[in-house]
C-alpha positions, 0 to 999 in steps of 0.5 A: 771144112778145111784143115787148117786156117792161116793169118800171115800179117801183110806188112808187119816188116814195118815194124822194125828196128836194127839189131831187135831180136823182135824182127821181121825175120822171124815171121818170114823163115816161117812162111818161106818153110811152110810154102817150101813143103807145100803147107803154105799153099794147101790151105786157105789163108784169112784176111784180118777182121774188124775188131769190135770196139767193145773188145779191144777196151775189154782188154786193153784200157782206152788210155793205153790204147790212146798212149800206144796210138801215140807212141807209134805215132812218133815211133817211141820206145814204150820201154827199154826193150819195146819199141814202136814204129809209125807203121806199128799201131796199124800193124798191131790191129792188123795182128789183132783182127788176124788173131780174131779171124782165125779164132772165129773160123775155129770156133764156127767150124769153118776150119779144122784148126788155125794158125796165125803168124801175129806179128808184133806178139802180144802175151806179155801187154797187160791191160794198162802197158806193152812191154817184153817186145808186146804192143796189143796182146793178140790172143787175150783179144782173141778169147774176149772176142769169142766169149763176147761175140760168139757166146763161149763160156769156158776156154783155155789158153796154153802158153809155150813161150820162153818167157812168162805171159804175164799180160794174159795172167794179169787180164784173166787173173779175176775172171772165171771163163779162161784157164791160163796155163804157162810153161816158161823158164823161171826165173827169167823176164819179166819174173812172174809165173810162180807156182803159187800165182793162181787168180783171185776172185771168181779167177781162184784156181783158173792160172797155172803157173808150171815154172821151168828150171834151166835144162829141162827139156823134151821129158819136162815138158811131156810130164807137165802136158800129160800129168799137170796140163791134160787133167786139168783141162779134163776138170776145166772142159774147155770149148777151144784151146788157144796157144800162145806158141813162142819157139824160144824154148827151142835149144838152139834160143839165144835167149833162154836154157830150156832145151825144148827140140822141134819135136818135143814142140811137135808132141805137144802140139799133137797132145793138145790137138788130140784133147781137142779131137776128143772133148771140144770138137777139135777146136785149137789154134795158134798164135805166135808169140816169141822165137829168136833164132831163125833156123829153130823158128823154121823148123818149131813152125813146121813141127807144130803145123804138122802136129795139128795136121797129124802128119809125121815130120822129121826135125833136122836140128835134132836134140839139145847137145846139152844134156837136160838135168833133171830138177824139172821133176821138183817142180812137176811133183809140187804142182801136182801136190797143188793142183790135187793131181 
């Protein structure tokens, strides 16, 4: 078995507009980080795979698929902030078959953990539209490829991104087999993830909504992994963890407040490999959603890539010079009370 598994997106500098923040640049400082410690390198790296028709329009309906197929077409915006290229709806599979692949070899064991570059993100596409910079939601595919093609019957998404993943709420808001845990800056785009927001139907009780005032940090976020998000995995037991890793929590972000450092990124990346070694056969893999500046993207990649290696690493950025407040401790209390915790 291998470490780790990696999915780097051939091509997706098609997809591109001057000036986005949602640039090519994004995914490149990452690969020329891990290639210059020699990560890149060390392990294998998967091609994407067929995605299974049935899947996709699991997800995603066929009319927003046929809306998204011609608007990359003519390369239209499907929002004020969402754009698309006439190279875009081959890209987009391509991020998606990638997502699978690396989740396959996970679940099957081939390797250790994964990690895979998708370009263009995807947590917030919802079934019905893309918008915040998302065309197909990558790792919502991901999951429905395993619970359909693979027999999973229980797993968790966690999501460590700037911004809410509303898509991946909206997908799994009715369904029993997946708990999605978010933690983001609120309020903040695109102004979902509230406390209270926790699914519906045979979904009551699979969302948590872990809702970040500006400031907080490093500590807020290892309260909310170690007394919100571990338990509740112990409760849920899933068979594998899948990450939405966004690096727009980093402090140096130009897009939000939450003053997260590379190695808080780093400890929670380790907390949940370590869930993973002891309750799911170490299955875990990430997938890249968000992350604005370049020299934060770099040093998060590392961090986090280390953390499922468990390998020591030293973060050059360092802390926010910006001191964390503590209003983080309201927010940690009053899940807790929610969640029986």
């Amino acid at each position: 078995m291998n470490d780790l598994i990696f999915f780097y997106p051939e091509g997706h500098e098609a997809h591109a507009k001057p000036g986005h923040p949602e640039r090519p640049e994004r995914v490149e400082v990452i690969l020329n980080a891990l290639r210059d410690t020699g990560l890149w390198d060390k392990y294998p790296h998967t091609e994407p795979t067929t995605i299974p028709e049935e899947v996709l329009k699991s997800i995603h309906t066929p009319e927003y698929l046929e809306t998204l197929k011609s608007s990359c077409e003519s390369g239209l915006y499907l929002d004020a902030d969402t754009y698309t290229t006439n190279r875009s709806w081959e890209l987009s599979l391509a991020a998606v078959g990638g997502a699978i692949a690396v989740v396959r070899q996970v679940w099957l064991r081939d390797a250790e953990r994964g990690f895979a570059l998708t370009r263009p993100p995807g947590h917030h596409a919802t079934r019905t539209r893309g918008m915040g910079f998302c065309l197909i939601n990558n790792i919502a595919v991901a999951a429905e490829y395993l619970l359909q093609k693979e027999g999973a019957q229980r797993l968790a998404i966690v999501d460590i991104d700037l911004h809410h993943g509303n898509g991946t709420q909206e997908i799994f808001w009715r369904r029993g087999e997946v708990i999605y845990f978010s933690t983001h800056q609120y309020p903040h785009y695109p102004g979902t993830g509230n406390l209270q927001e926790t699914g519906e139907g045979e979904g009551e009780n699979t969302t948590v909504n872990i809702p970040m005032p500006i400031y907080s940090g490093d500590q807020a976020f290892a309260s909310a992994m170690d007394t919100i998000i571990q338990p509740l995995l112990d409760r849920f037991q899933p068979e594998m963890i899948l990450v939405s890793i966004g690096f727009d929590v980093h402090w140096c972000d130009p897009l939000g407040m939450l003053l997260v450092s590379a190695t808080g990124y780093g400890n929670t990346i380790a907390s949940l490999a370590r869930w993973a070694d002891n309750n799911c056969h170490g299955r875990i893999a990430l997938f890249l959603e968000g992350g604005y500046d370049l020299d934060a993207g770099a040093c998060c990649a590392l961090a986090s890539t280390n953390a499922l290696l468990g390998n020591s690493w030293k973060d050059p950025l360092g802390i926010s010079p910006t001191p964390e407040s503590n209003l983080w401790e309201e927010i940690i209390q009053k899940a807790k009370e929610l969640w029986n915790l």
